[in-house]
KOLKOL-516855 format. One record per residue (C-alpha): x, y, z. Coordinates in nm, 4 decimals. Example, Ala and Ser with C-alpha at 12.3 -4.5 7.8 and 13.67 -1.06 7.14 Angstrom:
residues 2
X,Y,Z
1.2300,-0.4500,0.7800
1.3670,-0.1060,0.7140
END
This chain:
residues 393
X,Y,Z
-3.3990,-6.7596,-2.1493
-3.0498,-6.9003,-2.1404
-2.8264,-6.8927,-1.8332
-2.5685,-6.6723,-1.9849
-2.8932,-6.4391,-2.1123
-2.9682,-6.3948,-1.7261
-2.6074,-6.4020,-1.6317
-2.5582,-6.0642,-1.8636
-2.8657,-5.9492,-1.7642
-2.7457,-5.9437,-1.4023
-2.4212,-5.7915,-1.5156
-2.5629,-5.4636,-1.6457
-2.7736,-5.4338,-1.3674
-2.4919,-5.4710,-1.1161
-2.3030,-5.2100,-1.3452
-2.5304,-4.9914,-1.3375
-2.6099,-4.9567,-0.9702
-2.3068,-4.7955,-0.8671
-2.2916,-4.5541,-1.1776
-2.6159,-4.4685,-1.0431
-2.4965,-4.3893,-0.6859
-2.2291,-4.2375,-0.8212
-2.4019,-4.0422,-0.9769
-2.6269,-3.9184,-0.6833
-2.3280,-3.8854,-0.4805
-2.2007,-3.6520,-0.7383
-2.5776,-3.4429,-0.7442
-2.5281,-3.4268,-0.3555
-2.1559,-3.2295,-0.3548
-2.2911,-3.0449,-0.6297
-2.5540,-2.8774,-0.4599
-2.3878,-2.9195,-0.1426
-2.0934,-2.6659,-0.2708
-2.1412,-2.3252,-0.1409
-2.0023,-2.1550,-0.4376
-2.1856,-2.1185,-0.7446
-2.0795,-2.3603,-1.0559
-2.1406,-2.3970,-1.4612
-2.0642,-2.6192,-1.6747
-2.0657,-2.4215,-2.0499
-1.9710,-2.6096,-2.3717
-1.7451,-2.4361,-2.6348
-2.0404,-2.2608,-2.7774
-2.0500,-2.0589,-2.4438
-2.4056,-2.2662,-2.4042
-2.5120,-2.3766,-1.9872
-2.5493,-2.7172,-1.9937
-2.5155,-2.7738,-1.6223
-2.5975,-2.5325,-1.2701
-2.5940,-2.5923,-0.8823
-2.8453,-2.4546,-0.6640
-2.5905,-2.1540,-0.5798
-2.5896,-2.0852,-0.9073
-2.9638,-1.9880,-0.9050
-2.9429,-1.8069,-0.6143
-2.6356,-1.5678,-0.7302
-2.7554,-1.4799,-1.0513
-3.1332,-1.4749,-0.9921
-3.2350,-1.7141,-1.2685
-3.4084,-2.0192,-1.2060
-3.2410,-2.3806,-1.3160
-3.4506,-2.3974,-1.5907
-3.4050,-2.0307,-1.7321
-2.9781,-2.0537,-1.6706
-2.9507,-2.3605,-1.8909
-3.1667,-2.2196,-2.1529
-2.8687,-1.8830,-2.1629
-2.5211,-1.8425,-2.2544
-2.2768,-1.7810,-2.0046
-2.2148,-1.4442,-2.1847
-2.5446,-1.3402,-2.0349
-2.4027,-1.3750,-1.7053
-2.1657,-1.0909,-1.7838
-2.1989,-0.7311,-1.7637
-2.2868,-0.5658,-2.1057
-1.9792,-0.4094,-2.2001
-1.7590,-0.7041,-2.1311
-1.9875,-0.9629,-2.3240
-1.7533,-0.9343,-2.6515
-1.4491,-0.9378,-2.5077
-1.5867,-1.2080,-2.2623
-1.6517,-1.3913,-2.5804
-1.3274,-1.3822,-2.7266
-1.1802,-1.4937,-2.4288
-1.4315,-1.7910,-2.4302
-1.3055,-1.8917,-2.7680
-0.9711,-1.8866,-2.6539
-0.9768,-2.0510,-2.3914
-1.1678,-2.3339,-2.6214
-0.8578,-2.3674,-2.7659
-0.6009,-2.3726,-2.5388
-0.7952,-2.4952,-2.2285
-0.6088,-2.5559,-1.8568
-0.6849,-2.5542,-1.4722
-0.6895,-2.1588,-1.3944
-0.7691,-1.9690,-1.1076
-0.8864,-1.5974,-1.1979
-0.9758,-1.3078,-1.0062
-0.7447,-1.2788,-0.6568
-0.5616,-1.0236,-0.8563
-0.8507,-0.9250,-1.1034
-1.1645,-0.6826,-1.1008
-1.3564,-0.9597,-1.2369
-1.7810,-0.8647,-1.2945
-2.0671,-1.0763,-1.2790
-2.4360,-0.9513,-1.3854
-2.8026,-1.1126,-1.1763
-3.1047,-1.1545,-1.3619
-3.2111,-0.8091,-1.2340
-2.8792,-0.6242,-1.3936
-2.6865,-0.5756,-1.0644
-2.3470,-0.6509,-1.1247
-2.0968,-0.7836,-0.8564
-1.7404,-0.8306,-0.8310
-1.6739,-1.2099,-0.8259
-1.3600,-1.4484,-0.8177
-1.3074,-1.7549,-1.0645
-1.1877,-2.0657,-1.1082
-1.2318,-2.2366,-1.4700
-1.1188,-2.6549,-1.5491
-1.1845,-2.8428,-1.8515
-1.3633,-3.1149,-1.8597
-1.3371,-3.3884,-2.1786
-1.5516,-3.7022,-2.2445
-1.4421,-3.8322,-2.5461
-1.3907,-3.5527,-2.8227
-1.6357,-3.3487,-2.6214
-1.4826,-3.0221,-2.4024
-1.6821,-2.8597,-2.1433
-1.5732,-2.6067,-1.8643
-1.6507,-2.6180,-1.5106
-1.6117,-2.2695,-1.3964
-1.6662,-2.1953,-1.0012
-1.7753,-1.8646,-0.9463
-1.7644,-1.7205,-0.5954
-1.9454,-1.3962,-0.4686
-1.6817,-1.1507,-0.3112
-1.8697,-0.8119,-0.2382
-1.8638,-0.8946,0.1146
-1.5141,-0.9801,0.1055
-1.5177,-0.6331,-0.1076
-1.6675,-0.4382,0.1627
-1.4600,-0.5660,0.4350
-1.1562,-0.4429,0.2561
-1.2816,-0.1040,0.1552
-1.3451,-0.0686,0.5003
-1.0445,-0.1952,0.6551
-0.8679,0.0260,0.3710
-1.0388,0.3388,0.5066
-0.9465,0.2517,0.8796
-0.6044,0.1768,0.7754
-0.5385,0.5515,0.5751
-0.7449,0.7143,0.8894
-0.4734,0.5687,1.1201
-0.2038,0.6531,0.9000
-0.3244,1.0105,0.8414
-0.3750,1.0545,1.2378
-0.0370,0.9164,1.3150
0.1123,1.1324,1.0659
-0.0343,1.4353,1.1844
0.0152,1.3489,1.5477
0.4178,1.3060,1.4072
0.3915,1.6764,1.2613
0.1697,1.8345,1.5885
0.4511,1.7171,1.8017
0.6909,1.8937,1.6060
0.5214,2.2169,1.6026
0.7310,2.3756,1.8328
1.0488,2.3061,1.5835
0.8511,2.3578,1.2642
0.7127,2.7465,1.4382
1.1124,2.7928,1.4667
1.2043,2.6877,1.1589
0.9229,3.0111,0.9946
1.0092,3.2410,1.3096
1.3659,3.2662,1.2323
1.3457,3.3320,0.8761
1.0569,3.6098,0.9202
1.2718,3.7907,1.1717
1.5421,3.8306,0.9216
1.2853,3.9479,0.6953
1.1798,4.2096,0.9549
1.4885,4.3273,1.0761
1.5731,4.3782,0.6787
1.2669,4.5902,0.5614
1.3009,4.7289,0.9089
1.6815,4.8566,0.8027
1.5358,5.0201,0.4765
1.2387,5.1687,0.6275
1.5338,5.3456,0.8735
1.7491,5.4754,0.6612
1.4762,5.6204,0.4139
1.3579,5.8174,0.6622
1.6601,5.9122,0.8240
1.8925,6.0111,0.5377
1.5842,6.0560,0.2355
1.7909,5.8158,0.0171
1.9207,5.4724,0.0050
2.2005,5.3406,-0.1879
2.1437,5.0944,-0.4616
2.4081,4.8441,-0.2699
2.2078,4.8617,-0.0040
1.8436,4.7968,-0.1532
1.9672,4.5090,-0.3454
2.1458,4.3236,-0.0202
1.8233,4.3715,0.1759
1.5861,4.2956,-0.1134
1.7872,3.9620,-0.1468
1.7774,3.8305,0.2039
1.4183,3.9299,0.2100
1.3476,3.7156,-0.0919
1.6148,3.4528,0.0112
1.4470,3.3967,0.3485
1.0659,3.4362,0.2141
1.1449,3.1370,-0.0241
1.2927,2.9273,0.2895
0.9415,2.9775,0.4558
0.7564,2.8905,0.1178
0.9975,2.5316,0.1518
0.8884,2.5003,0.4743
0.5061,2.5310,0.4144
0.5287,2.2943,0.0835
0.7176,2.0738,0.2730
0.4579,2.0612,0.5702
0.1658,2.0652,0.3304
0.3078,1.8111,0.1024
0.3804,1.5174,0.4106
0.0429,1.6377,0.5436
-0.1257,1.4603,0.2183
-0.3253,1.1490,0.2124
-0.0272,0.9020,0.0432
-0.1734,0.5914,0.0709
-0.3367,0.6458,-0.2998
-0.0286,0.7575,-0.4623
0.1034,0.5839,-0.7444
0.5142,0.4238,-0.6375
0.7413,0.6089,-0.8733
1.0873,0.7383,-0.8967
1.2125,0.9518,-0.6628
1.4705,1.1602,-0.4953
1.6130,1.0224,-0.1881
1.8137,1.3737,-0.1724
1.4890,1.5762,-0.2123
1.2546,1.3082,0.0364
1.5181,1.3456,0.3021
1.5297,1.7271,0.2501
1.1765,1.7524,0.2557
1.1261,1.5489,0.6551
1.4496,1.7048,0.7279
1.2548,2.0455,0.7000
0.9959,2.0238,0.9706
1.2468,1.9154,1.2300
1.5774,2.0122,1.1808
1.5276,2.3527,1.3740
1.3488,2.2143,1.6469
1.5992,1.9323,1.7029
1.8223,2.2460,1.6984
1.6661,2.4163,1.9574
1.7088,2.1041,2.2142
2.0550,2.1003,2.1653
2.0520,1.7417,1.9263
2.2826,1.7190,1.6418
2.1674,1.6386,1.4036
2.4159,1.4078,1.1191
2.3318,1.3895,0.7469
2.5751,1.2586,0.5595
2.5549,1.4121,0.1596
2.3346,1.2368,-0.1022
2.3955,1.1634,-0.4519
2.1470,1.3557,-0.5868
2.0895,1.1604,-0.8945
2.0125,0.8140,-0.6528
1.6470,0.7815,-0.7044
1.4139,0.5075,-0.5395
1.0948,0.3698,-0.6252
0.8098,0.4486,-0.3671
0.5322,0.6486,-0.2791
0.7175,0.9554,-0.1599
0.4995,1.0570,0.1333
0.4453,0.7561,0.2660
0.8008,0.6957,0.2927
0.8618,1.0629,0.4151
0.6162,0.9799,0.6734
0.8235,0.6871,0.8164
1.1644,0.9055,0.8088
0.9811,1.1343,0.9554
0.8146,0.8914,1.2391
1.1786,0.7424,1.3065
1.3212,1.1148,1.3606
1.1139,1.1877,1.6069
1.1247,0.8479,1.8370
1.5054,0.9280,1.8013
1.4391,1.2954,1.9046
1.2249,1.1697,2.1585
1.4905,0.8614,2.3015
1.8144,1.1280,2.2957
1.5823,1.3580,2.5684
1.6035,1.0678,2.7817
1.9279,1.0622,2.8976
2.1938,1.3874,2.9930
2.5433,1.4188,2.7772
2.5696,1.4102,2.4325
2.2708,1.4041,2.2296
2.2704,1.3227,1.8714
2.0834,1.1357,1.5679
2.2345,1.0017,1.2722
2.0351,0.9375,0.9170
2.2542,0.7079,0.6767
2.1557,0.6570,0.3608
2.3497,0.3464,0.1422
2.3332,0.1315,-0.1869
2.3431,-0.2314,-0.1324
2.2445,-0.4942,-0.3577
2.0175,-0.2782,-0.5415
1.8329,-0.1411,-0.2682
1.8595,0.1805,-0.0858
1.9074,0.1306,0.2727
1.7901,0.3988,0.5364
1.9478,0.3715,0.8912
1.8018,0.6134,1.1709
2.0889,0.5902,1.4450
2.0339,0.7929,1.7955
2.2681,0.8101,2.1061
1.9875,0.7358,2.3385
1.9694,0.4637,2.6479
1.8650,0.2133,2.3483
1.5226,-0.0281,2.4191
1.5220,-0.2652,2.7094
1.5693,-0.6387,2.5295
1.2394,-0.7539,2.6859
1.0555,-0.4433,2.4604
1.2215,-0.5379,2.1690
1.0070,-0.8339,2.0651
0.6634,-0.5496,2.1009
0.8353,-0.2170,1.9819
0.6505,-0.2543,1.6912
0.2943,-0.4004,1.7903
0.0084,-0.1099,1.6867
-0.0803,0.0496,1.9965
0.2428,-0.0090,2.2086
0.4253,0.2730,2.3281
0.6827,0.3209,2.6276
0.5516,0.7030,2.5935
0.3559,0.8895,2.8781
-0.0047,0.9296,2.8004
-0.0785,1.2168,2.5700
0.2396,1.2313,2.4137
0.1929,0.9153,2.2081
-0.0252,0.7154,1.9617
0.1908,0.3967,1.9319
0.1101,0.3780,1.5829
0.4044,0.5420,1.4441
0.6631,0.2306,1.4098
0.3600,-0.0322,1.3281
0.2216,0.1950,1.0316
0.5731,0.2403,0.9303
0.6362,-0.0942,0.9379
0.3124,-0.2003,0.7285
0.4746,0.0756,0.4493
0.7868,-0.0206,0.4220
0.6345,-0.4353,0.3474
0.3766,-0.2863,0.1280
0.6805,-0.1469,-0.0310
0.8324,-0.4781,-0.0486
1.1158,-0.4118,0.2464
1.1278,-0.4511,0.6126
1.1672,-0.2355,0.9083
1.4218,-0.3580,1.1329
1.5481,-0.2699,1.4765
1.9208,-0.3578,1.5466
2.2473,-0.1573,1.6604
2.5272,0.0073,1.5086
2.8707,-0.0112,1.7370
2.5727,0.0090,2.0258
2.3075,0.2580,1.9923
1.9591,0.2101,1.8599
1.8928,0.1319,1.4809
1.6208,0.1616,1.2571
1.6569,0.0597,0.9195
1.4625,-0.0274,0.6389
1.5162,-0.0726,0.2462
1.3779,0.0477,-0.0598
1.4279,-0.0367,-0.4307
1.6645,0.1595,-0.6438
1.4656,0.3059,-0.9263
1.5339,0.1699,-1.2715
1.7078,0.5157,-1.3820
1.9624,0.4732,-1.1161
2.0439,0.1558,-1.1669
2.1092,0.2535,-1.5354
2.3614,0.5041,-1.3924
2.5082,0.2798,-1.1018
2.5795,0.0203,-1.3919
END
């Protein structure tokens, strides 16, 4: 044999010692990698699995790269799973799928589990392949369910505990109006049996009031029912600032009344509309009236709350003012932390400002605690709704 025979000879075989480790290097991640991956040609055929990959879907090495990834699918998705496939053949790229998704995946048994996915392409030559990286998220899926239920439980109790303490101003609010009702059916019942007869004048002003004042209880209740609701499933949409405002304004107004706080609501346009989910947001109006009810009993002399509403740079901006002895600066920083409260015990769940802080950023604002010409400020912002815009413009 030649010396340049045995000189090529040794060439290839130094060349192909560190493919080889390369290769085994590669093997190791690949099983190594906690998260199940496939590589699928364009015909949607397995050509390539990880250990994970066996374990998440149930099939053995052998039996996954004898399928098509459609099989990996639940049933109903498999066509347009396949279309998408094909598509994706054609215009391939680095995508992450799922974080915003309700993406399915299907075991050998037919349980089907929600999954997150991450697909490259992969080309040797004129040969495409996709590496797709699936990851198992029902855990992840559980966890937020749960945390979900937790989270509407504490909103729901907060909100409730917001309405509870203004019982006293809500019983008012239905007290008054049913006395006038009384007194009025009390009139005709009088005169009918003291003169036999009662003018017609006289039927219809006393059958008005009594219908007049029976519908102010009926706004009442609707309004009490209606921020009692679960919210935190409701669809954001447009709606009234005018009407929300009305509607918190409802279950307090007469009990602020009754404690001798003014109570300052400058008019609305009716037609300004915002987009939100209504009771959510009437619950945080409504949790911000009553730590200014609660911070103008503090202190002797005047006693009053302000609610400003304003337009600003396409937002609606809510600002809950009150004349009370303001926060100490060294609360400031934990007003807001769930669970905090300068309250006594009992008359407090210090959930009210963190839960309405978590709405308004799930809303896309910000709750924010700052003064106007020196009294306490709570103000947050809300998108205008498209319709109002239209009209603003």
């Amino acid at each position: 044999m030649s010396s340049r025979a045995i000189r090529a000879g040794q060439i290839d075989e130094e060349t192909r010692l560190p493919i080889s480790q390369s290769e085994a290097r590669f093997r190791h991640l690949l099983e190594e990698v906690p998260e199940a991956i496939l590589e699928v040609d364009t015909y949607g055929r397995i050509v390539l699995v990880n250990d994970a990959a066996e374990k998440m879907f149930g099939y053995s090495r052998e039996e996954l790269l004898t399928l098509n990834v459609d099989t990996l699918v639940p049933e109903a998705q498999r066509d347009v799973h396949a279309q998408h496939r094909l598509d994706y053949a054609q215009k391939p790229e680095r995508r992450p799928m799922g974080s915003l998704l309700e993406l399915k995946a299907q075991r050998k048994d037919g349980s089907i589990f929600p999954i997150d996915l991450s697909l490259s392409p992969n080309r040797f030559g004129n040969v495409l392949t996709v590496i797709a990286l699936v990851r198992d998220i029902s855990e992840r899926r559980r966890s937020e369910a749960q945390l979900a239920a937790a989270r509407a439980q504490l909103e729901s109790s907060a909100r409730l505990a917001a309405l509870g303490m203004m019982a006293g101003g809500v019983a008012h609010e239905i007290n008054n109006p049913l006395t006038i009702i009384h007194a009025s059916a009390a009139d005709l019942l009088q005169r009918i049996r003291q003169e036999g007869t009662v003018s017609l004048e006289i039927v219809v002003r006393n059958s008005e009031r009594i219908k007049d004042t029976a519908n102010r209880i009926a706004r009442i209740i609707k309004s009490m029912r209606h921020l009692a609701r679960e919210g935190s499933q409701e669809r954001p949409g447009p709606t009234s600032v005018a009407k929300m405002v009305e509607e918190a304004l409802g279950i307090c107004r007469e009990h602020f009344k009754d404690e001798s706080v003014n109570l300052i609501v400058p008019s609305i346009d009716p037609t300004l509309h915002v987009s939100c989910r209504e009771i959510q947001i009437a619950q945080v109006l409504l949790n911000l009236l009553q730590n200014a009810f609660d911070a103008v009993l503090e202190q002797a002399g005047e006693r009053w709350i302000r609610l400003d509403v304003a337009v600003r740079d396409g937002s609606v901006v809510f600002s809950i003012i009150d004349s009370g002895p303001g926060i100490p600066a060294e609360l400031k920083t934990r007003i807001m932390e769930p669970f905090f409260t300068t309250k006594e015990v009992g008359k407090g769940t210090g959930l009210g400002l963190s839960l309405s802080r978590m709405i308004v950023e799930e809303h896309g604002g910000e709750l924010e605690l700052t003064e106007e010409t020196g009294h306490t400020c709570f103000s947050f912002r809300l998108p205008l709704a498209q319709q109002t815009e239209a009209t603003c413009n």
